[in-house]
C-alpha positions in Angstrom: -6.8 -12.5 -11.5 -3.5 -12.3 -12.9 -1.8 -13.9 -9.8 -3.9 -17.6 -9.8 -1.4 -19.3 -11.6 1.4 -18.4 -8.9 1.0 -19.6 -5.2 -0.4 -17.5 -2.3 2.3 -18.5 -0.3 4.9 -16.0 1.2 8.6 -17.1 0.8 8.8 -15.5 4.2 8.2 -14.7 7.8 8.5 -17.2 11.0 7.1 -20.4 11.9 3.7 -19.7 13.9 3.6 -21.0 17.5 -0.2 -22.3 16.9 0.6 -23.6 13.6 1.7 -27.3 13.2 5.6 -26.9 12.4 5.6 -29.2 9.2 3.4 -26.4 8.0 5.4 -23.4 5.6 4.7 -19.5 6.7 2.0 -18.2 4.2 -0.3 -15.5 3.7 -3.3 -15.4 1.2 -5.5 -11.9 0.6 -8.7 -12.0 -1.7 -10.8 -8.9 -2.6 -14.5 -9.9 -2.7 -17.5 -8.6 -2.5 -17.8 -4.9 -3.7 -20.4 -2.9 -2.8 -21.8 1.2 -3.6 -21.9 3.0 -0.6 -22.9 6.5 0.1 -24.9 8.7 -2.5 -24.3 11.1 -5.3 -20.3 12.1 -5.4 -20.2 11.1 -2.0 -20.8 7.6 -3.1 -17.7 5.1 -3.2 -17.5 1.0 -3.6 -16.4 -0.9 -0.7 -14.2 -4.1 -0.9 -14.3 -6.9 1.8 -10.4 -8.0 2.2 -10.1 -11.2 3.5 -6.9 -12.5 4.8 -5.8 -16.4 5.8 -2.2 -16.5 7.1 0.2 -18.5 9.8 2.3 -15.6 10.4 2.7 -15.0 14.1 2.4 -11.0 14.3 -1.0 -11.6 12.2 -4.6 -11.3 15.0 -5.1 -14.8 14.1 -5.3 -17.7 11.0 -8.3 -15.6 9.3 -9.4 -11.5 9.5 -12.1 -9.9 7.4 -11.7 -6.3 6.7 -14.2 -3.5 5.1 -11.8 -1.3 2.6 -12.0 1.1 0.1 -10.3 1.7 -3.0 -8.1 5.4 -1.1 -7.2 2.5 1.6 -5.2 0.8 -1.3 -3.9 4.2 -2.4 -2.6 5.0 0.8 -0.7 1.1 1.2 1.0 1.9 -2.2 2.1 5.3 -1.0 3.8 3.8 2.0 5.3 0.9 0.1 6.7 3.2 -2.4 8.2 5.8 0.4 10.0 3.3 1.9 10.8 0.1 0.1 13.3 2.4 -2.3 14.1 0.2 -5.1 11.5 -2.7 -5.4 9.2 -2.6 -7.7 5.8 -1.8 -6.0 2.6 -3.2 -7.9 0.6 -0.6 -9.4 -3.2 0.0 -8.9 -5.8 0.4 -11.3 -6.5 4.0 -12.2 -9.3 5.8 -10.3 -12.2 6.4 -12.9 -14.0 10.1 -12.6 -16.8 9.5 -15.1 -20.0 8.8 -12.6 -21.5 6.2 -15.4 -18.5 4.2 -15.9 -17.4 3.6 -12.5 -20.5 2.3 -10.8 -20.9 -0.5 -13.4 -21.3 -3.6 -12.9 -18.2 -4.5 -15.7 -16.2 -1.3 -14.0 -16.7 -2.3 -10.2 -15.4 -6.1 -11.3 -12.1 -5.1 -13.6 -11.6 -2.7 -10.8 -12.0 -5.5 -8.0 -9.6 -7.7 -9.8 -7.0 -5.7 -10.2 -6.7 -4.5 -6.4 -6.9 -8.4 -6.0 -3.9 -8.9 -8.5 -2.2 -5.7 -5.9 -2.6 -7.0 -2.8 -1.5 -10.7 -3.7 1.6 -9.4 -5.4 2.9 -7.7 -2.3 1.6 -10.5 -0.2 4.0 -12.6 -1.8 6.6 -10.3 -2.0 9.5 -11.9 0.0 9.9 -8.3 1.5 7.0 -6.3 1.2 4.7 -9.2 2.7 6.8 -8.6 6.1 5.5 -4.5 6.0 3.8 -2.9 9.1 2.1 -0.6 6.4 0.4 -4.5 4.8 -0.2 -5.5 8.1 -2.2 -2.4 9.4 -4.5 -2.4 6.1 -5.2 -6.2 6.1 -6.4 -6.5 9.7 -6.8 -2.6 11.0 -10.5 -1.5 11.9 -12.1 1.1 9.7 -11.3 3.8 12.4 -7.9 3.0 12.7 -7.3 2.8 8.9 -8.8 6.2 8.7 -6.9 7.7 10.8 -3.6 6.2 9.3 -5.0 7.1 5.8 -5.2 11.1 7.1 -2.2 12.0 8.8 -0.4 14.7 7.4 1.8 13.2 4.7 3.1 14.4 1.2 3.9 17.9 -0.2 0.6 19.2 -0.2 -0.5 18.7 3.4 2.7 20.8 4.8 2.5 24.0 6.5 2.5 27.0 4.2 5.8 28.2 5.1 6.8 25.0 3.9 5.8 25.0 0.5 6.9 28.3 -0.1 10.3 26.8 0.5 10.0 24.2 -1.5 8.7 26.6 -3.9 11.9 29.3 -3.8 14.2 25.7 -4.2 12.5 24.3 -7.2 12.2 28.0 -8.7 16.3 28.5 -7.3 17.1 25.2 -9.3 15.0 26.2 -12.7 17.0 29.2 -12.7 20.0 27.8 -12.3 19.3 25.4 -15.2 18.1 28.2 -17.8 21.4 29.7 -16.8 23.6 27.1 -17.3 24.8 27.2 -13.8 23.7 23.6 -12.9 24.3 20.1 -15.7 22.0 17.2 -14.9 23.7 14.6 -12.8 23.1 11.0 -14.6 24.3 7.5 -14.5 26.1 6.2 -17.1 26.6 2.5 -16.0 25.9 0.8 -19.0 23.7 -1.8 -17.9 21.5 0.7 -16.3 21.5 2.3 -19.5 20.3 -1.1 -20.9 17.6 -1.1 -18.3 16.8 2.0 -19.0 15.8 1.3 -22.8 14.4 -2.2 -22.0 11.7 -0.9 -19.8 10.5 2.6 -22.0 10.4 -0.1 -25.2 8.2 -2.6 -22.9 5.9 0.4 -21.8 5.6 1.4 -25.7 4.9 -2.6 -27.1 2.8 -3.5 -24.3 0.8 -0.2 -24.1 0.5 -0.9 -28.5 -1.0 -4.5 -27.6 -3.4 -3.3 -25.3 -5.0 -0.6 -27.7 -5.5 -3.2 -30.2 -6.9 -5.6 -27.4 -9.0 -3.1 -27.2 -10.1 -2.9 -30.5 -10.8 -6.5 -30.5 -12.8 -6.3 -27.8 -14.7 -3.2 -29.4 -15.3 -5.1 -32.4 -16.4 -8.2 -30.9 -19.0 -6.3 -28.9 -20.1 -4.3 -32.3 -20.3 -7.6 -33.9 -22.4 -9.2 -31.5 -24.7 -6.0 -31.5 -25.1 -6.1 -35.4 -25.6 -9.9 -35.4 -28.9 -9.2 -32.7 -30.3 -6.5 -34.3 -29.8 -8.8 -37.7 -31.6 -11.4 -36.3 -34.5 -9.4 -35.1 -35.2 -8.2 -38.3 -34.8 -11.8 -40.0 -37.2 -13.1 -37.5 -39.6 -10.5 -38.3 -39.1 -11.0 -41.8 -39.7 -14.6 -41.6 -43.5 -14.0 -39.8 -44.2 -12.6 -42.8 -43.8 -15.9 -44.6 -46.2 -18.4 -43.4 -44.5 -21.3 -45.4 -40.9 -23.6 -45.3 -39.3 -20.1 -46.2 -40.7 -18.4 -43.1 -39.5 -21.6 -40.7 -36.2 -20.9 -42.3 -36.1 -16.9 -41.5 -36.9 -17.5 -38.5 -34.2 -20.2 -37.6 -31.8 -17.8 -39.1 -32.7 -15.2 -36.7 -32.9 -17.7 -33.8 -29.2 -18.9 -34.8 -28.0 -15.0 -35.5 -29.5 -14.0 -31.8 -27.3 -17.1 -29.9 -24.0 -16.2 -32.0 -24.6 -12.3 -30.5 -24.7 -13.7 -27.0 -21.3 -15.8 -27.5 -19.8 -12.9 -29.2 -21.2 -10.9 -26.0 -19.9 -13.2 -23.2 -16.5 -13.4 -25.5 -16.5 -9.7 -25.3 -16.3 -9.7 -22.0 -14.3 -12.5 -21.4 -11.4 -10.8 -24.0 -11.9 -7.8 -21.9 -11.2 -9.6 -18.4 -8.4 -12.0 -19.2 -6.7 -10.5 -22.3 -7.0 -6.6 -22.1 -6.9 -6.2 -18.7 -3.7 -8.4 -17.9 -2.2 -5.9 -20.7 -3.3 -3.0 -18.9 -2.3 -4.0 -15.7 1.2 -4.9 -17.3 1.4 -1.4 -18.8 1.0 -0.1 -15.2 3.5 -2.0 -13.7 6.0 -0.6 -16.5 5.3 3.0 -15.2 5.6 1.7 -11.8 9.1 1.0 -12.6 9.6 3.8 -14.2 9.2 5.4 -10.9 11.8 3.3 -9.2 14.1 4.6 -12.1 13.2 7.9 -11.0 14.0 7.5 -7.5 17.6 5.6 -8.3 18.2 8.6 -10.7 17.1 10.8 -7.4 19.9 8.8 -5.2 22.4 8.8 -7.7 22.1 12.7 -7.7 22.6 13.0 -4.0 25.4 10.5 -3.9 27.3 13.0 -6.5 26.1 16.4 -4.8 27.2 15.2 -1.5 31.0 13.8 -2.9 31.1 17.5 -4.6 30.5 19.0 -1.4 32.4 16.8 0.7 35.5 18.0 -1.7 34.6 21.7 -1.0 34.4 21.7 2.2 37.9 19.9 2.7 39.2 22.5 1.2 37.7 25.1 3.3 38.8 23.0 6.3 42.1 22.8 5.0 42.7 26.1 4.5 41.2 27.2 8.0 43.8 24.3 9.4 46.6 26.5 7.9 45.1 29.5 9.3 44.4 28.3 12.7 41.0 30.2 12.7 38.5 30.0 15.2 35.9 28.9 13.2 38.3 25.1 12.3 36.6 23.2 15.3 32.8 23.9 13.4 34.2 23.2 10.7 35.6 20.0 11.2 32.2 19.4 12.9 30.3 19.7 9.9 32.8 18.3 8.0 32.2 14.7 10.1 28.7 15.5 9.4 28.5 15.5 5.5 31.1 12.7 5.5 28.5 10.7 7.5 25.9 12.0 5.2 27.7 10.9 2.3 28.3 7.5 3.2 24.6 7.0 3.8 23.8 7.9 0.3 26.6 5.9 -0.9 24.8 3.0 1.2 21.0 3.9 0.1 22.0 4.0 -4.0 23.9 0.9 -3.7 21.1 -0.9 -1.8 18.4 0.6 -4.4 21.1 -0.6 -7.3 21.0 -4.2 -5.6 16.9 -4.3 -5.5 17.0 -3.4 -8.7 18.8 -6.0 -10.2 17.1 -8.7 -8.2 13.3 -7.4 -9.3 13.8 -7.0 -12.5 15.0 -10.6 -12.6 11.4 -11.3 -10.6 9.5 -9.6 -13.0 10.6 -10.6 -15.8 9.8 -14.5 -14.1 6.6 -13.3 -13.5 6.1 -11.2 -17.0 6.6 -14.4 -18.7 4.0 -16.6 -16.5 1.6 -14.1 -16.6 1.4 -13.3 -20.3 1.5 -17.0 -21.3 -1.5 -17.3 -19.1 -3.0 -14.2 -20.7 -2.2 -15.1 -24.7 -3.5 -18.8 -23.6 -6.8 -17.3 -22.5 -6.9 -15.4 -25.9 -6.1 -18.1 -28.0 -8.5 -20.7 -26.3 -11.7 -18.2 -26.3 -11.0 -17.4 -30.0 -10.9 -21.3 -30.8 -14.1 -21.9 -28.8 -15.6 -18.7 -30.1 -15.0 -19.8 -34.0 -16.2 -23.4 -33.2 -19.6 -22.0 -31.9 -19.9 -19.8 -35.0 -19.1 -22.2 -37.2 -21.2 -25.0 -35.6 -24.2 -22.7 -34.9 -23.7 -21.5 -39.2 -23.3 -25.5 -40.1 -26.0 -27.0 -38.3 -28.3 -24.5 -40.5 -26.9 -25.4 -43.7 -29.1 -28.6 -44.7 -32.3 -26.7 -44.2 -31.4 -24.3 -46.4 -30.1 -26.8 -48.8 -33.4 -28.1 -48.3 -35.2 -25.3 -49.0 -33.2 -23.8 -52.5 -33.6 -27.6 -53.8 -37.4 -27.7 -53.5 -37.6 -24.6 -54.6 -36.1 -25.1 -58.1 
């Protein structure tokens, strides 16, 4: 799990009444136990979610809960709708392919990373404090259910709603083609630098990970060739019934236990190199969203000064005319000022998040890929060691063997 290095220990929340009061607030999630349920594409892998915490609005110190992989889906959702401008972990994608994602190495990569999810916004000084957390970690199955359905997102409104959305999005297009309407964008120049840190960190890291993939693909080939090598070497060697045979078939022993490290280092390259990579990769596009919404904000902010400005003008002009119509006017003048100042508020607070969680990420960037390269490093020096041992050790009966044969 990415996480393990870091502490399970919220920098948050209240002192619990049945907790002793030297003890600090914390809450600690682990996903465990994963297990196929259901049949043919009904089928789906259920996670046990087990959560240990002092926090008083929690049931109690420990709660087990059955979950399943559209329960996490649906905690990310909320997270991201309304925790504008934090960074919100990013899940694992959702494999469609029926052979990969009921295996065995699938069902654990995929368990790990909703492990590394939940712990991230667990201790998350402000996400750990969500009602949206709190429902999924202790929630029965009914009542998670029944959260997970309600009617949310764009394609669960009524159809006289999307057809609005529909006419607006086509309304704005056109404007566009017709040069009616210039994109609205930011220009500060450190978002700018934000901007181009995070699409080059998405492009390096997503480069890494393909070749980490590679190496993990070759390792695996390499192993497979060095069984199948051995095999035959073994067979070879029962064809020899003398010192030439014994050797054969040592060689084949010796080629079969190097395919099994190469195997388990597969594996192991896979889990704590790759994967952390992956996951990394993830997180970049996870950003990118929150870019996308402070780009969203930013827009408003601008729309609403623009039609602020317009509409004093109208108002002044209905002043001087004494019309009728001022007194709405000034109403919904009031009305868009209030408006405006709310967007003002809700960019500047997404601006502030911001700049505090890429700080926090890049804290946690640093400790997690150390951790990853170290576990790279250290299987590739234990790996090389077992080869080279395993190839040394059968060196002096072969020595043995070429001197008494000449």
């Amino acid at each position: 799990m990415i996480t393990t290095q870091r502490s399970h220990t919220g920098g948050g929340g209240l002192q619990s009444p049945r907790s002793p009061s030297s003890q600090p607030p914390f809450l600690s999630v682990s996903v465990t136990d994963p297990a196929k349920m259901g049949n043919g594409v009904q089928a789906y892998i259920s996670y046990k979610v087990i959560t240990k915490t002092n926090f008083p609005d929690y049931q109690g110190p420990e709660k087990i809960v059955i979950r399943r992989y559209t329960d996490f889906v649906w905690l990310r959702d909320c997270l991201f709708k309304k925790y504008k401008g934090i960074f919100i972990p990013p899940l694992p994608e959702k494999s469609t392919v029926e052979k990969f994602r009921f295996s065995a190495e699938f069902i654990e990569m995929r368990r790990q990373a909703l492990d590394s999810f939940v712990n991230r916004i667990a201790l998350h000084h402000e996400l750990q404090h969500s009602e949206d957390l709190q429902t999924f970690l202790q929630a029965d199955e009914q009542t998670m259910e029944r959260a997970r359905s309600q009617d949310t997102g764009i394609f669960k409104r009524k159809p006289a709603d999307l057809m609005q959305i529909f006419r607006d999005v086509q309304s704005k297009v056109s404007d566009v083609v017709l040069g009616k309407e210039k994109p609205v964008e930011e220009t500060n120049p450190e978002y700018e630098k934000l901007k181009r840190y995070i699409f080059e960190l998405e492009d390096h890291l997503a480069e890494a990970q393909k070749h980490a993939y590679r190496l993990v693909k070759r390792h695996r080939e390499l192993g497979q060739s060095l069984s199948d090598f051995g095999k035959a070497i073994k067979l070879l060697g029962a064809c020899e019934g003398d010192a030439l045979g014994t050797a054969f078939s040592e060689l084949g022993a010796k080629s079969e236990m190097l395919s099994i490290k190469l195997q388990r280092e597969a594996h192991h390259l896979l889990m704590n190199f790759e994967e952390p990579l992956k996951d990394y990769v993830r997180a970049v596009q996870s950003i990118k969203g929150t870019i996308g919404e402070r780009a969203n904000a930013f827009r408003q902010q601008c729309e609403l000064s623009e039609t602020i400005k317009l509409k004093e003008i109208d108002l002044n002009k209905l002043r001087l005319t004494r019309s009728e119509k001022m007194l709405d006017a000034e109403h919904e003048y009031e009305e868009l000022k209030a408006d405006g100042e709310e967007a003002t508020r809700r960019f500047e607070t997404i601006v502030k998040l911001m700049n505090e969680e890429i700080i926090r990420f890049q804290d946690e960037k640093t400790q997690d890929m150390g951790l990853a390269f170290h576990e790279f490093a250290k299987g590739q020096a234990r790996l090389a060691n077992g080869i080279a041992d395993a190839w040394r050790s059968l060196i002096p009966k072969l020595d043995a063997l070429t001197l008494s044969s000449s």
